[in-house]
C-alpha positions, -999 to 999 in steps of 0.1 A, spaced: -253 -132 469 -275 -151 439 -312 -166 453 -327 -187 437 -358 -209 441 -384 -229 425 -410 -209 408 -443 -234 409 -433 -238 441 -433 -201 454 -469 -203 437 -483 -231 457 -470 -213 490 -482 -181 479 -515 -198 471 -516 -213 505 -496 -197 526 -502 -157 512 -466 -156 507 -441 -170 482 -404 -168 476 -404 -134 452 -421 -118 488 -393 -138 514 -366 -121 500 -380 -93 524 -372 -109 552 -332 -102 542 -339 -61 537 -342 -61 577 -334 -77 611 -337 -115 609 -320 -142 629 -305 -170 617 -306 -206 628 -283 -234 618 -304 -266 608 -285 -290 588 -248 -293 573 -259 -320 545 -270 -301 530 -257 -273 541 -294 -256 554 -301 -228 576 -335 -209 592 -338 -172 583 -367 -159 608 -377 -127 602 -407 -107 591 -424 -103 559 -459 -87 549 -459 -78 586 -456 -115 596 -430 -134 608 -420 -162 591 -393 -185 592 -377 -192 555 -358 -225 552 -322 -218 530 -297 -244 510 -262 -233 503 -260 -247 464 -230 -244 444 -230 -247 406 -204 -234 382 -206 -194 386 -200 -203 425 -220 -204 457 -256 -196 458 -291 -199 480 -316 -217 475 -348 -211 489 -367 -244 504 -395 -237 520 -414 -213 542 -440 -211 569 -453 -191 597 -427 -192 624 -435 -216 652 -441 -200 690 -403 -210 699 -394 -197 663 -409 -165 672 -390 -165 713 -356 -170 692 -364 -143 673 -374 -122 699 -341 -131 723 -315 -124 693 -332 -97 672 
């Protein structure tokens, strides 16, 4: 699957938020759940842990012309009923 995302803004969440989108891609290399959020676009939540925190990681199905690929939106630190559907479906 190709990832993608914007780079100035992984800075300015890594800036103020201590994580960007290079470090998110963590949350994928182990247990995460994942939420549907919107279909247009087509958007989903990815809550899972990274740097030892969990964090949930807003993702857009994009298509161009080598095919399907996800782009990362936005990130923050998961929400308390963020963290209890994590906790129930992990």
């Amino acid at each position: 699957v190709r990832v993608n995302w914007d780079e100035k803004k992984s800075q300015i969440l890594k800036r103020e938020r201590g994580i960007g989108f290079d470090d998110a891609l963590d949350i994928f290399k182990q247990t995460y759940v994942v939420q549907h959020k919107t279909d247009d676009p087509e958007q989903y939540k990815a809550i899972g842990f990274v740097k030892g925190r969990l964090v949930t990681l807003i993702v857009e199905v994009r298509h161009d012309d080598q095919g399907e690929y996800e782009w990362l939106v936005t990130l923050w630190k998961s929400t308390a009923s963020e963290a209890k559907v994590y906790e129930q479906n992990a």
